[in-house]
C-alpha positions as CSV (number, residue, x, y, z in Angstrom):
1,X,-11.4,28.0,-20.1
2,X,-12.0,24.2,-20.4
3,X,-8.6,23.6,-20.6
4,X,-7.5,26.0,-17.5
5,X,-9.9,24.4,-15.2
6,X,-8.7,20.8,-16.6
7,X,-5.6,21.7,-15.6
8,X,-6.7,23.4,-12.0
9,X,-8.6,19.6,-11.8
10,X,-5.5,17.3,-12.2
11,X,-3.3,19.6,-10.0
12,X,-6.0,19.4,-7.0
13,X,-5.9,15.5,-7.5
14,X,-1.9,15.4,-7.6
15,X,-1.6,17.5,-4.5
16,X,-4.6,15.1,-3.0
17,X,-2.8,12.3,-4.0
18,X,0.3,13.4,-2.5
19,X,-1.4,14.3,0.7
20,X,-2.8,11.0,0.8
21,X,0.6,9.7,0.4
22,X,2.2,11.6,3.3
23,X,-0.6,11.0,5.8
24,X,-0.1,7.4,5.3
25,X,3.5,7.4,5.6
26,X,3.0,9.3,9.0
27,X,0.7,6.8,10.0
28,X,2.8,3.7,9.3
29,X,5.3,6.0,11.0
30,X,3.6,6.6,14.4
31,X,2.4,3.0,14.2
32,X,6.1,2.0,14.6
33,X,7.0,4.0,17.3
34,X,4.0,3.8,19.4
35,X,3.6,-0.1,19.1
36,X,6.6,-1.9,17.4
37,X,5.7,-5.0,18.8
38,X,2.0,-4.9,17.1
39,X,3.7,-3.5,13.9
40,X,6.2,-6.7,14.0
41,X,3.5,-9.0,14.1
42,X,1.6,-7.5,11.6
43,X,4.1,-7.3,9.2
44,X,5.2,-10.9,9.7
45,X,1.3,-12.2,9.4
46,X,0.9,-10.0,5.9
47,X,4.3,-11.9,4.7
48,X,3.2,-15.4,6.0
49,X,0.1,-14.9,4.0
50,X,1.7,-13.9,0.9
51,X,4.1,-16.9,0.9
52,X,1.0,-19.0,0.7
53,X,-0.3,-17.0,-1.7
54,X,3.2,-17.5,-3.5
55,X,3.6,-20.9,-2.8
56,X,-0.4,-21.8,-3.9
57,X,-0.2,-19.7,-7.0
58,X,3.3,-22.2,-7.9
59,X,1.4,-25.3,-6.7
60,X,-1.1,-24.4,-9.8
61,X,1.2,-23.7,-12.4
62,X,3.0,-26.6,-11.5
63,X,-0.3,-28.6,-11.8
64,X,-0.6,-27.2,-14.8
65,X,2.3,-28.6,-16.4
């Protein structure tokens, strides 16, 4: 019986996860449509900050050597 409700466990968290999954996909989705402009900047402010990240991280290995 250990086994069976294992199993019962890790399909509840797949489907969980899975759900997860789709509800944010639907909410990147509906933030696109409903405010592109917002959604533009937002996506250009997380890639500005991980070019810095980039170019810091390549700063320190090249500080390195």
């Amino acid at each position: 019986m250990k086994a069976a409700k294992s199993t019962w466990t890790g399909l509840v968290a797949v489907n969980l996860k899975k759900l997860l999954v789709w509800a944010g996909v639907a909410l990147v989705l509906f933030f696109l449509v409903s405010a592109p402009t917002q959604a533009a900047g937002l996506v250009h402010n997380v890639l500005g900050t991980l070019r810095g990240g980039a170019e810091a991280l390549i700063s320190f290995v090249q500080n390195l050597f």
